[in-house]
ZASELO-464192 format. One record per residue: x, y, z of N, C-alpha, C, O in turn; residue in one letter. Coordinates in steps of 0.05 Angstrom, whole numbers. Layout:
residues N
 n.east n.north   n.up ca.east ca.north  ca.up c.east c.north   c.up o.east o.north   o.up resn
      X       Y      Z       X        Y      Z      X       Y      Z      X       Y      Z    A
...
end
This chain:
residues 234
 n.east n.north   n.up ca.east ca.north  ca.up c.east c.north   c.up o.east o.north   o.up resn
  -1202    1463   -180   -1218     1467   -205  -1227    1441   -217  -1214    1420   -211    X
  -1251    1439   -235   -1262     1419   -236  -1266    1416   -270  -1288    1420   -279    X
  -1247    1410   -285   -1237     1412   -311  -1240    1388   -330  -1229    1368   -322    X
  -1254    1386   -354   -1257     1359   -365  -1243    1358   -394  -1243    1379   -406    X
  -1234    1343   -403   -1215     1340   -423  -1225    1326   -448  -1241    1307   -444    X
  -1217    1331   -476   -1216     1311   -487  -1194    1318   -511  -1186    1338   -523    X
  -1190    1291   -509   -1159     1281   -544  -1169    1270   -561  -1176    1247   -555    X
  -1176    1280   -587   -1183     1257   -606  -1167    1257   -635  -1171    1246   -656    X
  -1151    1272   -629   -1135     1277   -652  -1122    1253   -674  -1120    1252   -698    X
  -1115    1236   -652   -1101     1221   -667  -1120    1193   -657  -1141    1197   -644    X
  -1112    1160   -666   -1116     1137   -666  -1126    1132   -636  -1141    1114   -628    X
  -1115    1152   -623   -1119     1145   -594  -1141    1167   -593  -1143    1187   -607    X
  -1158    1157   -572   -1181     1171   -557  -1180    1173   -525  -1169    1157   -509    X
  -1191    1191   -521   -1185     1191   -488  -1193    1227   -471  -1184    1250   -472    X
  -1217    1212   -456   -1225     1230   -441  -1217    1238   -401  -1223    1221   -384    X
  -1203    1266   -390   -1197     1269   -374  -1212    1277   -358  -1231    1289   -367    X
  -1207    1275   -332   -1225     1289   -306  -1208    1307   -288  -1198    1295   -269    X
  -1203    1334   -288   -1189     1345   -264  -1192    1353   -243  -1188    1377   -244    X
  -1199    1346   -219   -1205     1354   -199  -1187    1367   -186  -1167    1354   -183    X
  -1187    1390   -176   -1166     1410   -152  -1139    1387   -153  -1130    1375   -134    X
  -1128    1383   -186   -1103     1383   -190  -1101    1347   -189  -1081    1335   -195    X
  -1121    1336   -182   -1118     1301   -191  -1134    1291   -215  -1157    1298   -222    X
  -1116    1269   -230   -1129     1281   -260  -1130    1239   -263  -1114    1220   -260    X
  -1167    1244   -270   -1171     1208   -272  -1177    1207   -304  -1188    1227   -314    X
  -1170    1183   -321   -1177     1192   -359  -1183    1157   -358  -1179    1138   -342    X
  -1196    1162   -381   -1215     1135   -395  -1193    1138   -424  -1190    1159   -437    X
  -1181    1119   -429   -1163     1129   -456  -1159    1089   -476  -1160    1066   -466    X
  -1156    1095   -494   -1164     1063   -512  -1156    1075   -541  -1168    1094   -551    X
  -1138    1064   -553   -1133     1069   -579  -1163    1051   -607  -1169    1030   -618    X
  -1172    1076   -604   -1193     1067   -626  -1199    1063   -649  -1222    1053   -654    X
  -1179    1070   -676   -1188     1069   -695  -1195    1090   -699  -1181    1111   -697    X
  -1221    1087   -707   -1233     1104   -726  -1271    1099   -711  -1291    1099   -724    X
  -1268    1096   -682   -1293     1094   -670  -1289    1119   -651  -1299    1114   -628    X
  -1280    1140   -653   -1274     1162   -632  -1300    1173   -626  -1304    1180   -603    X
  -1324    1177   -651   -1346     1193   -640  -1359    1171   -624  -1375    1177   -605    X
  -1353    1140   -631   -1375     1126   -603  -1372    1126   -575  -1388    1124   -557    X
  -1344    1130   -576   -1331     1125   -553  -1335    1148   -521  -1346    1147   -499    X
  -1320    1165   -535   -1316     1187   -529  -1341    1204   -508  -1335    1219   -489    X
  -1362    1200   -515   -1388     1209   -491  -1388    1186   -482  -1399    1193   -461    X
  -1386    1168   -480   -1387     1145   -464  -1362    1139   -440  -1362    1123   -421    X
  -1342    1157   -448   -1322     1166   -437  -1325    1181   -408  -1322    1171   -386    X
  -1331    1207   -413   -1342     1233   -410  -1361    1222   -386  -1358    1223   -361    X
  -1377    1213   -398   -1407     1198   -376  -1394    1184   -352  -1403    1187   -329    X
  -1364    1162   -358   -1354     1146   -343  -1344    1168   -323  -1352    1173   -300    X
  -1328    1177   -334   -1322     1197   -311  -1326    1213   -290  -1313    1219   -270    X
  -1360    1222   -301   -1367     1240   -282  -1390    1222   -269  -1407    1235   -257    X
  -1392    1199   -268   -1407     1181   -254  -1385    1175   -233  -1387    1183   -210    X
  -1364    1159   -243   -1338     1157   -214  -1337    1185   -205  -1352    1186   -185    X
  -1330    1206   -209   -1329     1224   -188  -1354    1232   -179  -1353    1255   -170    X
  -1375    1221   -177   -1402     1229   -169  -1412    1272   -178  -1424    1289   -165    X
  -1402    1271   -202   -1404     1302   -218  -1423    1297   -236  -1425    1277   -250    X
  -1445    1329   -233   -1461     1336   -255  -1446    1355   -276  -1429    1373   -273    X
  -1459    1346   -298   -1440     1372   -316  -1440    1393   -317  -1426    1406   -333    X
  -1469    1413   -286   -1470     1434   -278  -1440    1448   -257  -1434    1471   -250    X
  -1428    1418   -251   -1413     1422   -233  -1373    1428   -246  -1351    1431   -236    X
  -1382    1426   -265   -1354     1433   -282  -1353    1462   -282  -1369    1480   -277    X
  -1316    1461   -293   -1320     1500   -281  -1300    1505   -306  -1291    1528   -308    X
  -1293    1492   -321   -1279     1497   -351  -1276    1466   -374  -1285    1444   -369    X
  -1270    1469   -385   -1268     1451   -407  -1237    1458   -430  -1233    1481   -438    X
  -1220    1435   -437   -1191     1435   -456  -1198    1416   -464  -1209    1398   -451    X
  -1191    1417   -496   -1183     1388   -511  -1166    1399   -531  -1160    1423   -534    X
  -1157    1373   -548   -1142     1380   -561  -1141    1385   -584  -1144    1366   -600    X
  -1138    1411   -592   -1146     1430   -614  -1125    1416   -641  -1130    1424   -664    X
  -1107    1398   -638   -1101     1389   -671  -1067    1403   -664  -1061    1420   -647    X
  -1053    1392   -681   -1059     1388   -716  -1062    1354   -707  -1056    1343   -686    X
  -1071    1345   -726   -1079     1314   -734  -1090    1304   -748  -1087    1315   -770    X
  -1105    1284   -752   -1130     1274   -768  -1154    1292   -774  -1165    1298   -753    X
  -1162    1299   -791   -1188     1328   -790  -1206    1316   -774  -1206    1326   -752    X
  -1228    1289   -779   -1248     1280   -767  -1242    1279   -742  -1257    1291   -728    X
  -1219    1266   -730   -1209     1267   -703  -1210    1292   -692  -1229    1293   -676    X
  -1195    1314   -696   -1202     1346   -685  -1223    1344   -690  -1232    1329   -673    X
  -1243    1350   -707   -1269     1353   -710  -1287    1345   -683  -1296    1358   -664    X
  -1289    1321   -689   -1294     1310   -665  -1296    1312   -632  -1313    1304   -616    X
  -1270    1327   -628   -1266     1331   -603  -1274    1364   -603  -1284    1376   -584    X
  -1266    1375   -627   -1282     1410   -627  -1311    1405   -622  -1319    1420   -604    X
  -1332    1388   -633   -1353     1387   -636  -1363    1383   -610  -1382    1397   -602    X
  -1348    1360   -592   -1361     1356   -561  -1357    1365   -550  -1374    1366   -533    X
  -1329    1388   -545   -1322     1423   -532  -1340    1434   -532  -1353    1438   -511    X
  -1347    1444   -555   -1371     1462   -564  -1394    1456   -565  -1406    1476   -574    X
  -1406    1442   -562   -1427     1429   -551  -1433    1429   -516  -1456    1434   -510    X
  -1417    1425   -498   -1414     1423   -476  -1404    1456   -465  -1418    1469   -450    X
  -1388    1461   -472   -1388     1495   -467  -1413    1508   -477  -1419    1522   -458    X
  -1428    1510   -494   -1453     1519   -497  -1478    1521   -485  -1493    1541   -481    X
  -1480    1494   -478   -1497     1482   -462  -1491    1485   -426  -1509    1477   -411    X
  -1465    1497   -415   -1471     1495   -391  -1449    1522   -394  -1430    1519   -379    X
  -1449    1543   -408   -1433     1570   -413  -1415    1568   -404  -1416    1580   -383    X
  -1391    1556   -409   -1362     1546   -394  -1348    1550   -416  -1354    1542   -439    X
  -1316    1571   -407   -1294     1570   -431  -1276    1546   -437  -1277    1523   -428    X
  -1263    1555   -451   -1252     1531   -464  -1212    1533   -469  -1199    1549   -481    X
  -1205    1516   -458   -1169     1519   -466  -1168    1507   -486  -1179    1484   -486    X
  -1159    1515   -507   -1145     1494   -539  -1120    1488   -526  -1106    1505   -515    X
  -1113    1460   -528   -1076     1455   -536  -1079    1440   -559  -1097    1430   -573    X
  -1049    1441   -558   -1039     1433   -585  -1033    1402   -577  -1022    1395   -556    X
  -1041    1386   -596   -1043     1364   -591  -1003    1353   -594   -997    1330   -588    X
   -988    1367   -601    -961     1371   -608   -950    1364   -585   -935    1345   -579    X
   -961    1391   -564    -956     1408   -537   -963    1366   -515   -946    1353   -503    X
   -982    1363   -518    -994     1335   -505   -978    1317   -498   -974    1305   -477    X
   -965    1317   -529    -948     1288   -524   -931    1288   -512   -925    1271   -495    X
   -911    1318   -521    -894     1320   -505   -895    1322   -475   -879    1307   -464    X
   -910    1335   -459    -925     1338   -435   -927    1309   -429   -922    1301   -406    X
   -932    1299   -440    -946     1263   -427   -906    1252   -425   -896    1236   -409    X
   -894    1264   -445    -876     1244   -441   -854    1259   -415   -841    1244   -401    X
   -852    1291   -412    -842     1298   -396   -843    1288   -375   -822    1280   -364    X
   -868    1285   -362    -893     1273   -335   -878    1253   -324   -871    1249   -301    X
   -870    1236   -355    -863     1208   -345   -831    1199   -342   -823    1180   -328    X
   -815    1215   -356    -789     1208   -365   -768    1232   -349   -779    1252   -338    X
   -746    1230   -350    -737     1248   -344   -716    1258   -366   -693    1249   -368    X
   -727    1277   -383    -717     1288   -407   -716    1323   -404   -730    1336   -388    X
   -702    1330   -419    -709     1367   -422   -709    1371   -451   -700    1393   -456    X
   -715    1357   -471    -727     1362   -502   -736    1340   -512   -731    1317   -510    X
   -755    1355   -526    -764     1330   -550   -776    1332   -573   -796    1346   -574    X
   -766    1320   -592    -784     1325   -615   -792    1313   -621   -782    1291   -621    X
   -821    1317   -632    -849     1307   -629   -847    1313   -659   -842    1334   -672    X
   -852    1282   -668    -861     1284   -704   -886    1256   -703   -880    1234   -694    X
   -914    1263   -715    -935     1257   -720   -937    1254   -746   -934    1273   -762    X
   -943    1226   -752    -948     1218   -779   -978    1243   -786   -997    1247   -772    X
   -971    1257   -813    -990     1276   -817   -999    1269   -846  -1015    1283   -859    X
   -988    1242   -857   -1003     1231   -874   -995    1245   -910   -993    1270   -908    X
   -990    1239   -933    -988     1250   -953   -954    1253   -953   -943    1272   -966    X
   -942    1237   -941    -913     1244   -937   -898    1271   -928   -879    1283   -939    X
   -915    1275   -904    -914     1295   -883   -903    1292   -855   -902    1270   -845    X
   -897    1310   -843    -911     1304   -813   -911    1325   -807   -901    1344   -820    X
   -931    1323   -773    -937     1349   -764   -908    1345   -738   -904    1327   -722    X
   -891    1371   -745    -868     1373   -727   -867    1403   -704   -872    1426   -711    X
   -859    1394   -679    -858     1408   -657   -835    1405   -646   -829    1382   -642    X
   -816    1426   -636    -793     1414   -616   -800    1430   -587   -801    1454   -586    X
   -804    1414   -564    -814     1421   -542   -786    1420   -520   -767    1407   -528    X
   -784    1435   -494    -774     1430   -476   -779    1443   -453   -788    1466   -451    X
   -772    1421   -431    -779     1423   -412   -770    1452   -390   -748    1459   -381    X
   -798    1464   -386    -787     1490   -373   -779    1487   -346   -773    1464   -339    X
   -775    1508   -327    -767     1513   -299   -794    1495   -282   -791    1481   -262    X
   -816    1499   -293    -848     1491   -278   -848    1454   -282   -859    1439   -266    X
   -834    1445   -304    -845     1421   -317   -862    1423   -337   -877    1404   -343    X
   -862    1444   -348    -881     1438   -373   -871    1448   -399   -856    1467   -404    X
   -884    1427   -416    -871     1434   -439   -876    1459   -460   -898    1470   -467    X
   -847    1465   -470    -848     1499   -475   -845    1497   -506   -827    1481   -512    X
   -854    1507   -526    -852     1502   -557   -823    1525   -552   -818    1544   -537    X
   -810    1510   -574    -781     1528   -591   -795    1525   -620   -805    1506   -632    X
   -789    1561   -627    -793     1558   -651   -830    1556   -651   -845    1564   -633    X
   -838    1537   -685    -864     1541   -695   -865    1509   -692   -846    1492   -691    X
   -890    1505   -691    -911     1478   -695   -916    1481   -731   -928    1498   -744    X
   -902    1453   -740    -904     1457   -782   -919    1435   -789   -923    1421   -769    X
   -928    1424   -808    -924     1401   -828   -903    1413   -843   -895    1435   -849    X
   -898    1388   -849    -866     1390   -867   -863    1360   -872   -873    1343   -858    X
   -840    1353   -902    -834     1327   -907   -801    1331   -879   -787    1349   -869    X
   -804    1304   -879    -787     1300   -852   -761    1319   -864   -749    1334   -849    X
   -756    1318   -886    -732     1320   -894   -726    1347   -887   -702    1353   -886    X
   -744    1364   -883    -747     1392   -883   -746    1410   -851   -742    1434   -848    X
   -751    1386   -829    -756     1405   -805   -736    1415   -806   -716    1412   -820    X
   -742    1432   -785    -725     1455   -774   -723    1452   -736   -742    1448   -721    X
   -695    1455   -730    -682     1446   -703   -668    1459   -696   -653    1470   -712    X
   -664    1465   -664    -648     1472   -659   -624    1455   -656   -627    1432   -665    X
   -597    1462   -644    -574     1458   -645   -566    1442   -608   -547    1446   -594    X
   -590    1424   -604    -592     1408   -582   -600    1379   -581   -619    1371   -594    X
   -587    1364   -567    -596     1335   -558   -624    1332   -538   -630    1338   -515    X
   -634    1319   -557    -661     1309   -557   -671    1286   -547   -652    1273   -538    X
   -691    1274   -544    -702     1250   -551   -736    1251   -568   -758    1260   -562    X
   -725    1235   -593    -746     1235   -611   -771    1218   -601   -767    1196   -591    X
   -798    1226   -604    -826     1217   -589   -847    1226   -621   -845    1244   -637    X
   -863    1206   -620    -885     1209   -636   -891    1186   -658   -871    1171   -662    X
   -906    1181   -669    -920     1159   -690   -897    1166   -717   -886    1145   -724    X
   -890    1185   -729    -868     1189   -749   -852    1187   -737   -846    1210   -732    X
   -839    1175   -727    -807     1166   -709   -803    1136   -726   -781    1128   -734    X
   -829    1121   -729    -834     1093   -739   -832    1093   -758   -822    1072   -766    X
   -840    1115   -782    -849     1110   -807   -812    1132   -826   -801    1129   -848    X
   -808    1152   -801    -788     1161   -818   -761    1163   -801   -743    1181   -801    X
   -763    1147   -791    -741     1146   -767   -708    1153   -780   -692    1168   -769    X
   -704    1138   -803    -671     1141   -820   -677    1161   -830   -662    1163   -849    X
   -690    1180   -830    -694     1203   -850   -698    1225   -824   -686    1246   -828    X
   -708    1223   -806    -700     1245   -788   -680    1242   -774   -669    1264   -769    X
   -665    1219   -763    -644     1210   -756   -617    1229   -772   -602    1246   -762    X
   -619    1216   -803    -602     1231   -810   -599    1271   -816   -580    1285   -815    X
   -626    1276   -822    -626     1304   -810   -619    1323   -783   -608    1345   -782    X
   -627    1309   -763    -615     1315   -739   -595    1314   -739   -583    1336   -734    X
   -576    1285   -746    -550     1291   -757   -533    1288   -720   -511    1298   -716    X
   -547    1275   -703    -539     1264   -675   -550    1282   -655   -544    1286   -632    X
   -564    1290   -667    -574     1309   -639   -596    1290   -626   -596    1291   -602    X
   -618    1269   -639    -628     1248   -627   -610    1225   -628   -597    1217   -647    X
   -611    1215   -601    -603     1180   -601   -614    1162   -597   -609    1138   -602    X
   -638    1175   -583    -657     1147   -580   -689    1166   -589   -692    1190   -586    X
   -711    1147   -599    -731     1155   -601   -757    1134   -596   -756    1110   -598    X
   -774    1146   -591    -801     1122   -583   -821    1132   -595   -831    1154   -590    X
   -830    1114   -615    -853     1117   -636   -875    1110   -620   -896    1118   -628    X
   -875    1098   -602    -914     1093   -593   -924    1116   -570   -944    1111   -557    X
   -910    1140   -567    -921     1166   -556   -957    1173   -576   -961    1175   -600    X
   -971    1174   -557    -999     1186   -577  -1001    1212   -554   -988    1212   -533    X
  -1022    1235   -562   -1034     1241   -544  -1052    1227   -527  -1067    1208   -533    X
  -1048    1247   -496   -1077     1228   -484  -1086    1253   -468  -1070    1269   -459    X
  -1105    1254   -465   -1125     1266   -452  -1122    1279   -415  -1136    1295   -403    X
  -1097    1265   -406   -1096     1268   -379  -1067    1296   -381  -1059    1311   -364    X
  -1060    1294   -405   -1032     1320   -418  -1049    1344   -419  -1044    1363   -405    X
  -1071    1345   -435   -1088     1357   -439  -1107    1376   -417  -1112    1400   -418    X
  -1113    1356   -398   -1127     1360   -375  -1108    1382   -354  -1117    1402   -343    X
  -1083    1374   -352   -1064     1388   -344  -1051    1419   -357  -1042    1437   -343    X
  -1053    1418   -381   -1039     1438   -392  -1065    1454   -394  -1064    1479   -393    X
  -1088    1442   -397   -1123     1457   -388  -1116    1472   -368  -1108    1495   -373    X
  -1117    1463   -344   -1118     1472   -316  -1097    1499   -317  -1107    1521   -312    X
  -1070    1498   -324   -1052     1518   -327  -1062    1532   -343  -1060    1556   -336    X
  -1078    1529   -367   -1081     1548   -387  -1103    1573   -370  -1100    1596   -377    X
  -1120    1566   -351   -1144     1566   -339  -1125    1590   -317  -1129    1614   -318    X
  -1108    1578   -303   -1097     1595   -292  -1075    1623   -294  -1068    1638   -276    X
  -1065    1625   -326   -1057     1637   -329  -1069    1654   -361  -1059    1666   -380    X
  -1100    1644   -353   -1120     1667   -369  -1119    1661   -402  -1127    1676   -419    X
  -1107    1637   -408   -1110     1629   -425  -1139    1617   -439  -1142    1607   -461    X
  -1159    1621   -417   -1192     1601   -432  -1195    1628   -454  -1179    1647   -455    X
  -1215    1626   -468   -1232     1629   -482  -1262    1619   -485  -1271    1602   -470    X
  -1279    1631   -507   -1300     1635   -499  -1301    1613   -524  -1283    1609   -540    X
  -1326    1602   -524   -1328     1572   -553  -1334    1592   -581  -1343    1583   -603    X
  -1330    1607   -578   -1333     1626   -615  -1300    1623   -624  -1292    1618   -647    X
  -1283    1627   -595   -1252     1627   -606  -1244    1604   -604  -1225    1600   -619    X
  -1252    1580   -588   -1231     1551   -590  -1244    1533   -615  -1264    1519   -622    X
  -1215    1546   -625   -1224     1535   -654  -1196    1518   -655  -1175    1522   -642    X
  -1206    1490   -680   -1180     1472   -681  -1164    1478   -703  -1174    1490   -722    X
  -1137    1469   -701   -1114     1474   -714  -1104    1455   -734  -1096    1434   -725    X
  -1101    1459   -767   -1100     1426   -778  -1070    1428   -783  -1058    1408   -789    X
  -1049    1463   -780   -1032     1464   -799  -1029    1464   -822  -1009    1476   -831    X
  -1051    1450   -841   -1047     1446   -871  -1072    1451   -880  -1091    1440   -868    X
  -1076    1466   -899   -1094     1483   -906  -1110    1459   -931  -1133    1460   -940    X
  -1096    1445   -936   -1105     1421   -960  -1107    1398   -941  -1085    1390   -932    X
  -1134    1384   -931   -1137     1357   -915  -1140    1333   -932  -1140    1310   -922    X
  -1143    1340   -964   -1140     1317   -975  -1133    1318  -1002  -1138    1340  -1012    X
  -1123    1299  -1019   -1117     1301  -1047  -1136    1296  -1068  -1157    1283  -1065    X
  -1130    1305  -1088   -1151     1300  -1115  -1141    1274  -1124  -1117    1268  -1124    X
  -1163    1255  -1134   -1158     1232  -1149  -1138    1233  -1168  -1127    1213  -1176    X
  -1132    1254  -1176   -1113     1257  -1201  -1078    1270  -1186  -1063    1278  -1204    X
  -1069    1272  -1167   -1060     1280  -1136  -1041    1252  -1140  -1018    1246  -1148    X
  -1071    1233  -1124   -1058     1209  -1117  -1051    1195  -1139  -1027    1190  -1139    X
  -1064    1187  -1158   -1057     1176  -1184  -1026    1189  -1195  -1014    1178  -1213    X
  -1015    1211  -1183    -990     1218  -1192   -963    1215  -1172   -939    1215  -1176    X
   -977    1212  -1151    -965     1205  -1131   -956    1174  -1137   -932    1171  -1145    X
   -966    1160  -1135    -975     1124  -1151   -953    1117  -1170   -939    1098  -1175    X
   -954    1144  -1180    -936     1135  -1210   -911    1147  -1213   -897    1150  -1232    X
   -909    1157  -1185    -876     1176  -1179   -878    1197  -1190   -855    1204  -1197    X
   -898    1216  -1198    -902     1247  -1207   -888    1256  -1193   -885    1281  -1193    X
end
């Protein structure tokens, strides 16, 4: 199958290529340049594999939770590209990614995945590794203040951008079920590309009216008068 990817959820950007199960990605932590990048990506790719974009046979990216503009972004070039050449579409959870990227590489069977979600939040997932190798959600995908997730009653290893920012505060909620954790996990596009391809095979695509992105939090930003209370310890 001939499957193209994209992550833009978070700081990191990064576009995948799947070919009958070999997966090539263009990936660069960008800022806040994701819409330049990103078709420029896309283009790189299917020039090295010598592919027209008639020759693709599905399309996954990653549907969020994250940054809004970031999902946005990567919904917008899905749907754009499925339109234009009538091809469905796998959503993952950009949650689902990281973990996936870190299973790939590590040899772990859980993890929890906490993503700085901004406003003294994060977006929290606890994943583990199934019988296949891929990562299986327990439980729900939340925002929540760290103080608040919810866990099962297992040893872990903690992965994600909030590992850095609230590390003594989930630490002591877990309460020893993590011992070690690694804050520079992002999504990337080649997790994506993969958990695409499965989604693809077990009838998970959809048609571009349904791959719609996921923010978790129904409020993406605060009122001036919000932050101003925030500021002043309201």
């Amino acid at each position: 199958m001939k499957l193209l990817a994209v992550e833009t959820a978070t700081e990191a950007c990064s576009a995948a290529l799947s070919m009958d199960g070999v997966i090539t990605e263009r990936y660069t932590v960008a800022g806040n340049t994701h819409s330049q990048l990103i078709l420029p990506m896309i283009d790189s790719l299917m020039n090295e594999a010598g592919l027209l974009p008639s020759d693709l046979e599905g399309l996954a990216f990653g549907r969020g939770p994250g940054s809004f503009t970031g999902v946005r972004i990567a919904t917008g070039v899905v749907h754009g590209l499925a339109c234009g050449l009538d091809l469905q579409i796998v959503p993952v959870s950009t949650l689902q990614a990281v973990a996936q990227d870190y299973f790939d590489l590590h040899d772990a069977a859980l993890v929890y995945v906490a993503m700085d979600a901004r406003m003294g939040e994060i977006f929290w997932g606890v994943y583990q590794r199934n019988q296949h190798g891929i990562a299986e959600l327990i439980g729900n995908e939340t925002v929540t203040p760290a103080t608040h997730v919810v866990f099962p009653d297992r040893i872990g290893v903690g992965i994600g951008t909030a590992w850095q920012i609230y590390s003594e505060v989930l630490l002591n909620r877990l309460d020893g079920r993590v011992q070690v954790y690694q804050a520079d996990c992002l999504p990337k596009a080649r997790a994506v590309a993969r958990l695409g391809v499965l989604g693809f095979t077990h009838g998970l695509a959809v048609p571009v009216e349904l791959a719609m992105p996921v923010y978790l939090r129904d409020k993406v930003a605060q009122t001036e008068s919000e932050r101003l209370n925030l500021a002043n310890g309201a």
